[in-house]
N, C-alpha and C positions, 0 to 999 in steps of 0.2 A: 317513374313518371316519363321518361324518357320513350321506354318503349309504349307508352299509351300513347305516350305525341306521336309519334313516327306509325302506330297503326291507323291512326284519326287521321294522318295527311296519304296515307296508303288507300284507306275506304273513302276517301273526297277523291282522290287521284283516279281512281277507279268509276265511281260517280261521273265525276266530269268526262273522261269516257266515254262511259255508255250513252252518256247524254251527246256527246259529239258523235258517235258514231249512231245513234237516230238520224240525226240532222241528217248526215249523211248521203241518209237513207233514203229521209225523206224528202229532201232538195230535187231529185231526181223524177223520182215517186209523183210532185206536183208538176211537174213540168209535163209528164207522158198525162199526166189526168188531166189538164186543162188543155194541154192541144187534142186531146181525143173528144175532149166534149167539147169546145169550140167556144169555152166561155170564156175565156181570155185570150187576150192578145199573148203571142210567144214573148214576146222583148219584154212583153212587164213579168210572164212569170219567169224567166232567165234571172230579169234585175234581185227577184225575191230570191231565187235560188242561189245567184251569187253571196247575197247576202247570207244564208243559211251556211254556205259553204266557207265563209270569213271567221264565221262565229266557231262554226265546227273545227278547222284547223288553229283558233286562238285557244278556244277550250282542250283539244289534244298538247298543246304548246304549252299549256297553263299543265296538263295533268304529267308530262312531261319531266316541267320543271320542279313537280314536286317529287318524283321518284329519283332523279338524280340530284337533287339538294337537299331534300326534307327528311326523305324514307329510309335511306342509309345508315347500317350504326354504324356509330367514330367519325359522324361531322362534326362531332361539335366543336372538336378543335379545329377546324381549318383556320387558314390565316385570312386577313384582313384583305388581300390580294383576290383568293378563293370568293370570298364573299361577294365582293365589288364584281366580278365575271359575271356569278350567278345571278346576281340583281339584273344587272346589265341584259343578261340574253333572257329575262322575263320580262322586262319593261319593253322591250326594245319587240317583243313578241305582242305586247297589249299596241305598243306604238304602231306599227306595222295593223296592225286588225283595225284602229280607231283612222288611219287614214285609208283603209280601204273600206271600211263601213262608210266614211264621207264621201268617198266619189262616186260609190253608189248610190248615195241620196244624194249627191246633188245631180244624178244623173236624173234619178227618179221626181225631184222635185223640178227639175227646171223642163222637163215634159209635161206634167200635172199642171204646177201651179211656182211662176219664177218669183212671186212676193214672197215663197218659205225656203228659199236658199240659203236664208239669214241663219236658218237654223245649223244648214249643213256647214256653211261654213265656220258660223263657233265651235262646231265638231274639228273643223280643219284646225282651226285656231285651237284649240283643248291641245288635238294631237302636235304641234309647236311647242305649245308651252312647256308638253311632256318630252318630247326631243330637247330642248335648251333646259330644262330641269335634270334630262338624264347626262347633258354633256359640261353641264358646272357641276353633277355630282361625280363625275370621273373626273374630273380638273383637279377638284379639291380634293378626293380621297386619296390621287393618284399623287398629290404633291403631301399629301401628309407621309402617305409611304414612301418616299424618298426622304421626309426631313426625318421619322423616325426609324425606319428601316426597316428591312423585313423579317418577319419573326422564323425562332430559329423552326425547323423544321425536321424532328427526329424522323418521319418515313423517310428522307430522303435517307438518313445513314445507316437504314435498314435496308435498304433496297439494290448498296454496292454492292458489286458479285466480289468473289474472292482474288480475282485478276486486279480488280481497283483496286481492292482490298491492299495487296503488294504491293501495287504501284506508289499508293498513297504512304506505303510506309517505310519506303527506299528515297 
């Protein structure tokens, strides 16, 4: 079972990919087609393109974190330390995309139209709550790992060369 999980987070990882690297593609792609044809203004299609550009480096970030935490075999023992990391630099990847998709829309919205600000800034606000959600769950995991300790860890006594090896045993 294990290794069907690890190929299904492999072919999404893959997936999300290909799909960021469209975007990529096509961020760029819109910008030369609409200054050639004169039907948009550059700044708005820039603003769109940034925004393609946000999404595309979350989704590489997103496919990322799953080929070095998910796809690997012999994660499943990592310790409680390992885990709290990898959480941390995927949220913290979603955090970063959700406040720059907001200041793109409130760029976008406060040119348009400043009554729909409201929206971008619950956006802002969303991306807070998730920074102070992700910094009381390292407060708390981080003081549970000190009250219960750290788990022992056999790669480490695999991994001494034979000079430690002596050292340790003199």
């Amino acid at each position: 079972m294990s290794l069907f999980i690890r190929i299904v987070f492999a072919i999404a990882a893959c997936a999300l990919m290909a799909v960021a690297a469209v975007l990529l593609v096509y961020a760029p792609y819109v910008v030369l087609r609409d200054s050639l044809a004169g039907t948009a203004v550059l700044h708005e299609s820039l603003l769109g393109v940034v925004g393609y550009l946000i999404v595309a480096i979350a989704l590489f970030d997103v496919a990322k974190y799953f080929f070095e935490e998910e796809v690997p075999a012999g994660r499943e023992r990592r310790s409680a330390g390992d885990a709290r990391r990898g959480l941390t630099k995927f949220i913290s990847t979603i955090i970063i995309a959700i406040f720059l998709e907001a200041l793109v829309l409130i760029f976008e919205t406060a040119r348009d139209d400043v009554t729909e600000v409201k929206y971008a800034a619950l956006l802002v606000l969303a991306g807070c709550v998730t920074l102070v959600s992700l910094g009381l769950f390292q407060r708390l995991s981080a003081s549970v790992e000190q009250t219960v300790g750290p788990e022992p860890d056999t790669k480490d006594e695999e991994k001494q060369s034979p000079k430690d090896a002596g050292r340790l045993a003199s």
